[in-house]
C-alpha positions as CSV (number, residue, x, y, z in Angstrom):
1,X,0.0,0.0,0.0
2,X,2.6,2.3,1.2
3,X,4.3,1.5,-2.1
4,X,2.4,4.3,-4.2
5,X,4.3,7.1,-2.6
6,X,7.6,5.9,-3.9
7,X,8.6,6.6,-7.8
8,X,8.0,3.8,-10.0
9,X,12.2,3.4,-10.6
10,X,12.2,1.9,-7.0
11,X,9.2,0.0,-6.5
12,X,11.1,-3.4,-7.2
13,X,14.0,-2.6,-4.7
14,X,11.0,-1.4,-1.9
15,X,9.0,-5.2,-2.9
16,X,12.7,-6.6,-2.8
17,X,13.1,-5.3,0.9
18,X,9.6,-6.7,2.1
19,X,10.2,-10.2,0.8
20,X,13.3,-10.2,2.4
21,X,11.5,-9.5,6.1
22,X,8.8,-11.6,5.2
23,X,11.3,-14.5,4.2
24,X,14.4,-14.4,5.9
25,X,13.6,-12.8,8.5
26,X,10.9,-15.4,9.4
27,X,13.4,-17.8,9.3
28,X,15.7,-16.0,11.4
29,X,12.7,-16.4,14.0
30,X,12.1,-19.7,14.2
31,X,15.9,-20.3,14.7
32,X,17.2,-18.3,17.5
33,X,15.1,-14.9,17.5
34,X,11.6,-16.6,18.9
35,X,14.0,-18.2,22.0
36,X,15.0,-15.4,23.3
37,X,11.8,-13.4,23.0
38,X,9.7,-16.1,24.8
39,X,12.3,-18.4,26.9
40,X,11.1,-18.4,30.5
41,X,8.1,-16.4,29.9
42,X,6.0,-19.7,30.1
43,X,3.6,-18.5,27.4
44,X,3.7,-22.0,25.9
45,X,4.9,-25.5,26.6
46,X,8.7,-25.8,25.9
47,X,9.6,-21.9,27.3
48,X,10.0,-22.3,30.7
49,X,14.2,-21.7,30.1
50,X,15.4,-18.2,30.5
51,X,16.2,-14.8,32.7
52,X,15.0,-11.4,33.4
53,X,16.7,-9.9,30.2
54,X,16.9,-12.8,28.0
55,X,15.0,-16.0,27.4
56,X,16.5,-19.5,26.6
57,X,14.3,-22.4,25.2
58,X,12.6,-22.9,22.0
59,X,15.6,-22.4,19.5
60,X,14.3,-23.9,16.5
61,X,11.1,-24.8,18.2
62,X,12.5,-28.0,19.0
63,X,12.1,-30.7,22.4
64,X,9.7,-29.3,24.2
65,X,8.9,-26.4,22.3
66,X,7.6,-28.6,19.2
67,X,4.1,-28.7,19.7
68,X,1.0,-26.9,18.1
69,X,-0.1,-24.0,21.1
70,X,4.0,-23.2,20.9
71,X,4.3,-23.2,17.1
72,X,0.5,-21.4,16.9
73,X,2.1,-18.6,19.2
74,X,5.7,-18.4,17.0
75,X,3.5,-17.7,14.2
76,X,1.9,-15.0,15.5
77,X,4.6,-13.1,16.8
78,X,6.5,-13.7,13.7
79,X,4.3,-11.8,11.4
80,X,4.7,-9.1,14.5
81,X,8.6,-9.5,13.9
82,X,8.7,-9.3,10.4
83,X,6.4,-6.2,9.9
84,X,8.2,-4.2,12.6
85,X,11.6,-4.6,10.7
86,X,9.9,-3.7,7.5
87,X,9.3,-0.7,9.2
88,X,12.7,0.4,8.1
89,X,12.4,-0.8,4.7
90,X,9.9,1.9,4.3
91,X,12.1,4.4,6.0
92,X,15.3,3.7,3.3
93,X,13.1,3.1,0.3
94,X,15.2,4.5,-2.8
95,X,18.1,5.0,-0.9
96,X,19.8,1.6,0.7
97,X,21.8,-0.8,-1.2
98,X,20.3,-4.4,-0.9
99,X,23.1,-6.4,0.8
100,X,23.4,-4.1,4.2
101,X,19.6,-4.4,4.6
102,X,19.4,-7.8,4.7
103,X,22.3,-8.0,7.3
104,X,19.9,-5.1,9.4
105,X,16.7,-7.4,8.5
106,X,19.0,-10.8,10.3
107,X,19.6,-8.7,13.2
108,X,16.9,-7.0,14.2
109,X,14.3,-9.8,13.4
110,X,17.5,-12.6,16.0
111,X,18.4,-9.6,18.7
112,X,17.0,-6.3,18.6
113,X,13.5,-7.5,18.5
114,X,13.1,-10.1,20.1
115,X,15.2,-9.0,23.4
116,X,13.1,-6.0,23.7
117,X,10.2,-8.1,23.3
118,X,11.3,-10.6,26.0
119,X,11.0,-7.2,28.5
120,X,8.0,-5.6,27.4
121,X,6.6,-8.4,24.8
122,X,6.4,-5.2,22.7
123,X,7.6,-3.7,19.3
124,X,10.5,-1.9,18.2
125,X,10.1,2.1,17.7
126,X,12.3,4.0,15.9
127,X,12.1,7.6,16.7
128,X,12.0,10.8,13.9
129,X,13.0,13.9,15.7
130,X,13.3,17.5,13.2
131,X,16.7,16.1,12.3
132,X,16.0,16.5,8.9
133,X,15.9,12.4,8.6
134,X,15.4,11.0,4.8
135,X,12.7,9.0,5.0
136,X,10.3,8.9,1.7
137,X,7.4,7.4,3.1
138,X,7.3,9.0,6.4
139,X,7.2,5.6,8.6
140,X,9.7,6.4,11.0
141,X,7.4,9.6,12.4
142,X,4.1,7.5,11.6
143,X,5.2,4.4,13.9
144,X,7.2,6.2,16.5
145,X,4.5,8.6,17.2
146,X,1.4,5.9,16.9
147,X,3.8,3.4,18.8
148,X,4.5,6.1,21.8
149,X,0.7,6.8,21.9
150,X,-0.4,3.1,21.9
151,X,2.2,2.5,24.5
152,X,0.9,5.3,26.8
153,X,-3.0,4.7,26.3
154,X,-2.9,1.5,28.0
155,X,-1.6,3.4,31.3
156,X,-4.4,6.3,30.6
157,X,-7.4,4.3,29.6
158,X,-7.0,0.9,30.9
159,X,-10.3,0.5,32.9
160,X,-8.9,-3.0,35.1
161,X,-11.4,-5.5,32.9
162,X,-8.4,-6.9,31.6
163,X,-5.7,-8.6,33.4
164,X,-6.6,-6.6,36.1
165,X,-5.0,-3.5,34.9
166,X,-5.9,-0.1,35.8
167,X,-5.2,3.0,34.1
168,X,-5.0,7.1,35.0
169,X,-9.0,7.0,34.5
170,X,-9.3,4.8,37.3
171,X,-7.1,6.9,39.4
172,X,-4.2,4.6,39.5
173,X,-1.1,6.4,37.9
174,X,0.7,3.2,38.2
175,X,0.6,1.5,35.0
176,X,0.8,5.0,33.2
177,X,4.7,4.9,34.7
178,X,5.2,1.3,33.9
179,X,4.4,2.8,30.1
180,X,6.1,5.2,30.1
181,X,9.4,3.5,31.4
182,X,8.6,0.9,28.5
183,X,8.6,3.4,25.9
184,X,12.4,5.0,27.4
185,X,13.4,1.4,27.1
186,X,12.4,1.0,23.7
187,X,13.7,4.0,22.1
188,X,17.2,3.4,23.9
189,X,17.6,-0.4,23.2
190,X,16.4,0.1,19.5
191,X,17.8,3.4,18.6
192,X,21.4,2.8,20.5
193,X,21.9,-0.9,18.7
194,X,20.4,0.5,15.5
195,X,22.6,3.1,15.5
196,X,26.0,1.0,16.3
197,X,24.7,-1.5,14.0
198,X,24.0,1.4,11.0
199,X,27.2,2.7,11.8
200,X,29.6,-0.8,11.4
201,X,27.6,-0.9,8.1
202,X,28.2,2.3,7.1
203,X,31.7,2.1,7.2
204,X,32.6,-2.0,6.4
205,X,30.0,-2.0,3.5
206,X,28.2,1.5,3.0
207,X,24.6,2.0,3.1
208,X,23.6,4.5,0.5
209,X,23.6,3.8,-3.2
210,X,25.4,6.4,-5.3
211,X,23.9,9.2,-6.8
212,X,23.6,7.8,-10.2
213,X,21.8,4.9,-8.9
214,X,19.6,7.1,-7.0
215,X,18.8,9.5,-9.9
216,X,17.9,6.4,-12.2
217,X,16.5,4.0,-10.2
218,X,17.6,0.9,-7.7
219,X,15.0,-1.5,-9.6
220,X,17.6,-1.7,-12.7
221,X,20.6,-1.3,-11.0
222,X,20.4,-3.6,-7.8
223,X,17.7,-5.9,-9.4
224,X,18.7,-6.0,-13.0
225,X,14.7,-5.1,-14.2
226,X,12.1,-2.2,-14.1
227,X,9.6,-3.2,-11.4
228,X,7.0,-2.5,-14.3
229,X,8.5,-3.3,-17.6
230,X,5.4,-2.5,-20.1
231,X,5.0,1.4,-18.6
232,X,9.1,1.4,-19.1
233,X,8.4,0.0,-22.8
234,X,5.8,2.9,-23.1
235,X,8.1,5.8,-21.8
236,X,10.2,5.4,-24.1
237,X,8.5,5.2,-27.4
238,X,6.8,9.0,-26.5
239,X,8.7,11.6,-28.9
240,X,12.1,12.5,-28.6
241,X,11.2,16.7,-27.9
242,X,9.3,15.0,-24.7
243,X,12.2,12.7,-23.7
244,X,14.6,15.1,-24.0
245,X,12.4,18.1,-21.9
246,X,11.7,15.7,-19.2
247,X,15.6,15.0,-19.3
248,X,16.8,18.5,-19.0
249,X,14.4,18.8,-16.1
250,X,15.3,16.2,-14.2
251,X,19.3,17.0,-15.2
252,X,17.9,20.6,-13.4
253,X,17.0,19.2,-10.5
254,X,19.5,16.9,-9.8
255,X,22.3,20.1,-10.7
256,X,20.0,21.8,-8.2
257,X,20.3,19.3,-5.2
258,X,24.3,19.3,-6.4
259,X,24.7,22.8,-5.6
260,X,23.6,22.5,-1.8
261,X,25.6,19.5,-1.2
262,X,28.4,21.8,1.0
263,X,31.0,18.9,0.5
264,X,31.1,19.7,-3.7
265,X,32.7,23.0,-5.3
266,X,31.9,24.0,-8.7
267,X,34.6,23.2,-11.1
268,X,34.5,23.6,-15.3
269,X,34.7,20.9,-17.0
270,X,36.6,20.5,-20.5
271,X,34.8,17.3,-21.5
272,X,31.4,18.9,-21.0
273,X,32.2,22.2,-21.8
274,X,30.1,23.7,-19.1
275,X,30.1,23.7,-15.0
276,X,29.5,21.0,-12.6
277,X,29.5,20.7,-9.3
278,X,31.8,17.5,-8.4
279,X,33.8,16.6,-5.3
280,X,37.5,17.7,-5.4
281,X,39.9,14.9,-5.2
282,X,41.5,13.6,-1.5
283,X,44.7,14.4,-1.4
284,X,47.3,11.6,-1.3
């Protein structure tokens, strides 16, 4: 759904990304990310094994663990797992190159996740602050701020019919603390491993494309095909004074977002015969 908003160039890389979650990272699960989620918690048979921060039975749903209220319950968490890491995949459509994301989709559906969850049994939130963060789809503010709010509802409106757990309505400003720890917790566990886990990405494998790929598209270049081949076929047969306006406007704006890139200087360049702004060259 939240595909539309991206530019048809990148569809296949944003599709790419989901199956990936949906795939691997449901995998990832069932070997050691469901364990430590739900060891100890005694939620089903098989996960009575674990500690306050991290649990220790069910690894590959295995012994005791293999049965069908254990493997119902791996299921539905999974899908929790799996669409709380695509998340991100939202949040760096057009951008990412494919490799690093799988590697953040491995670890945060086997650690990040799942030891959060084993705490608060909730989901990880990622935080958008006015840091001027790139994010085409806007899921980083959309999740953060609905996850913060669902978090804190339950202490506000919680009328003690379930669980026996009362919220601020009642009087009881209890459970609106527990929340509100809950949500610290999240946003420091997710945000401080995401970042050192970003960051040994950023500079072992990188995590932005180049600009060229970005201007054109990831689908061709990471995917070797146009997420929709026939409206490619058809864009190209329009006449060439169309092509080539559309081109020069594009150029434009990609010249445009060149200039304000503080890191370039603008230089002439013989083979064009005209200005560009490029990056000078490091000194040896």
């Amino acid at each position: 759904m939240l595909g539309g908003f991206l530019q048809a160039k990148t569809m296949l890389g944003y599709m790419a990304h989901c199956f990936a979650d949906d795939t691997i990272g449901a995998v990832v699960f069932w070997i050691f990310g469901f364990a430590p989620m739900f060891g100890g918690s005694g939620a089903a048979p098989g996960l009575e094994s674990g500690n306050l921060f991290i649990g220790c039975s069910g690894f590959f749903l295995a012994g005791g663990s293999y049965g069908v209220q254990t493997i119902m319950l791996w299921l539905f968490q999974m899908v929790f797992c799996t669409k709380a890491v695509t998340i991100i995949a939202e949040a760096v459509a057009e951008r990412m190159r494919f490799a690093p994301y799988l590697i953040y989709s491995f670890f945060v559906c086997g650690i990040i996740h799942p030891i959060y969850g084993h705490w608060m049994w909730g989901t990880v939130i990622f935080v958008e602050s006015k840091l001027k963060i790139d994010d085409p789809l806007g899921a980083v503010a959309v999740h953060s701020a609905n996850g913060i709010c669902g978090m804190l509802a339950l202490g506000i409106f919680a009328g003690g019919t379930y669980g026996g757990v009362s919220g601020l309505i009642t009087g009881s400003g209890g459970q609106l603390l527990a929340q509100f720890i809950g949500v610290i917790a999240a946003m420091a566990w997710a945000i401080g491993l995401g970042a050192l886990m970003f960051y040994v990405l950023k500079v072992t494998m990188g995590l932005r494309v180049s600009e060229l790929v970005e201007y054109e598209g990831v689908d061709v270049h990471l995917h070797g095909s146009p997420c929709y081949p026939v409206q490619a076929e058809i864009t190209t047969q329009v006449g060439p004074e169309v092509e080539d306006d559309e081109r020069q406007r594009d150029v434009a704006i990609l010249e445009e977002s060149l200039v304000r890139d503080a890191s370039r200087e603008k230089i002439y360049s013989d083979k064009l015969g005209r200005w560009i702004c490029a990056k000078p060259k490091e000194k040896k």
